[in-house]
N, C-alpha and C positions, 0 to 999 in steps of 0.2 A: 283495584284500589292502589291508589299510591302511598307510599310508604318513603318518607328522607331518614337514610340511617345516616350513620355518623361512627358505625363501630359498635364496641359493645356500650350500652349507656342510652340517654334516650333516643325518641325516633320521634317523625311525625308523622300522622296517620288522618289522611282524608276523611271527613265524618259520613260514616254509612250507616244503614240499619242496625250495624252487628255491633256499631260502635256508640250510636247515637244517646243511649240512658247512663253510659260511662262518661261522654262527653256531659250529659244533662247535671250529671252529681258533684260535678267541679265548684267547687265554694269557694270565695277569699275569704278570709279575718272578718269579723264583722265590722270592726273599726275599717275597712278598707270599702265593703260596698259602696263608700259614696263616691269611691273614685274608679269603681266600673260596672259596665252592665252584665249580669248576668248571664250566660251561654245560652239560655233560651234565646232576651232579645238578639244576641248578635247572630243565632241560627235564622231567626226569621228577616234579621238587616241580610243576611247571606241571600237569602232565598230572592231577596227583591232585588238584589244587585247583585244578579250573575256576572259570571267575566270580569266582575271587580271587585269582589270579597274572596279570600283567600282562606277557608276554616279551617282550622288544624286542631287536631285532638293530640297532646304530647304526651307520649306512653315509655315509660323506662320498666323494662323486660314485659311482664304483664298487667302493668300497673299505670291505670289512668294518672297521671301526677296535674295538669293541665292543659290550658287550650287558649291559642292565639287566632288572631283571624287578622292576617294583613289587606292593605287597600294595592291595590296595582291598576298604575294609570288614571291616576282618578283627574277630572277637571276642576282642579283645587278652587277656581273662582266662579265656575260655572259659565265661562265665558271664552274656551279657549286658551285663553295665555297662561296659565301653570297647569302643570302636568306633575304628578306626583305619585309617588308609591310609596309605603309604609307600615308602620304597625298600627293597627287601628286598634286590637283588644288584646290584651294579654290578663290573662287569668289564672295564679299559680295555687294549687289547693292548697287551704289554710295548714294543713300540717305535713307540706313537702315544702313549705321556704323556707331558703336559707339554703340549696342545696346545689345551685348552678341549674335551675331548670328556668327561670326566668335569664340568665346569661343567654343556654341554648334558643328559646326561641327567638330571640334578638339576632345571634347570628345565622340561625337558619333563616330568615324574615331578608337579612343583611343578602346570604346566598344567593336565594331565589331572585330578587333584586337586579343582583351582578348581572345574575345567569340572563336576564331580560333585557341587559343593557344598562339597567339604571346605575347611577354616580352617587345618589344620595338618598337615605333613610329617614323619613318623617314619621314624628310620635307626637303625643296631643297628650297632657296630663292634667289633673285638676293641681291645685296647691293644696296644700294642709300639712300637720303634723305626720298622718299615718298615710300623706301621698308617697308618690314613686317619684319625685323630682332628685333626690338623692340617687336612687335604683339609676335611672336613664344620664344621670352624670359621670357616675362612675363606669357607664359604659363610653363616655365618651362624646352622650347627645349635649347637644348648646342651643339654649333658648335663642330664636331668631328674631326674638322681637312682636315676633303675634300674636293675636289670638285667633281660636275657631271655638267658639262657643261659648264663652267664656274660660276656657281652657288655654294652658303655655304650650306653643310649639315646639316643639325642637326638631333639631335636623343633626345628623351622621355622615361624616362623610365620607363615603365605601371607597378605598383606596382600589 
């Protein structure tokens, strides 16, 4: 298993058997479900796109708090010409926000990245009152002008 520490605080922890029903119990706000899928789907978007889903269960000491799943390398247009890697799900349990564990998965997300060569962080949010457009500004990301699914892009850009 891999395990990204960072000191004492949290970690990220590859999803395994031992971890998988801690990973499953991760909830947002209910006002937030419309702006992500649930850990089940994004376990089985994992399964289908090995080598390019990235799942991470994020644990501070013994304590499931959330879980991300970045995209690395993906064929942004299906066609060749953009290449990208990013956050694809970030999911912070309804009563650990507000605590820097949505910061940390952002720049662990950011790390892993570097460590692969890449220059720049892609994220996809919905809009609304109780979205993350605020959350992903104040780290920095800037709307590039797209969409993907009806969803705002943004991009990072990893110094």
């Amino acid at each position: 298993m891999t395990t990204i520490t960072t000191g004492p605080g949290p970690r990220l922890e590859e999803i395994t058997p031992a971890n998988f029903e801690a990973a499953m119990g991760i909830r947002v706000r209910p006002d937030q479900e419309f702006a992500v899928s649930p850990v089940v789907k994004s376990l089985a978007e994992a399964y289908v796109h090995p080598g390019t889903a990235w799942p991470r269960l994020i644990v501070d000491e013994d304590r499931p708090v959330g879980f991300l799943m970045a995209f690395l390398d993906i064929d942004w247009h299906l066609d060749g010409t953009v290449i990208r890697s990013g956050l694809w799900r970030l999911n912070i349990a309804a009563d650990q926000q507000g605590r820097g564990y949505g910061r940390f998965a952002v720049e662990s997300v950011a790390a892993e990245i570097r460590r692969r060569g890449g220059k720049e962080l892609y994220v996809t949010w919905h809009e609304g009152p109780a979205g993350p457009s605020g959350f992903y500004a104040g780290l920095g990301f800037r709307p590039n002008g797209e969409l993907s699914e009806g969803e705002t892009v943004g991009v990072l850009e990893l110094p």
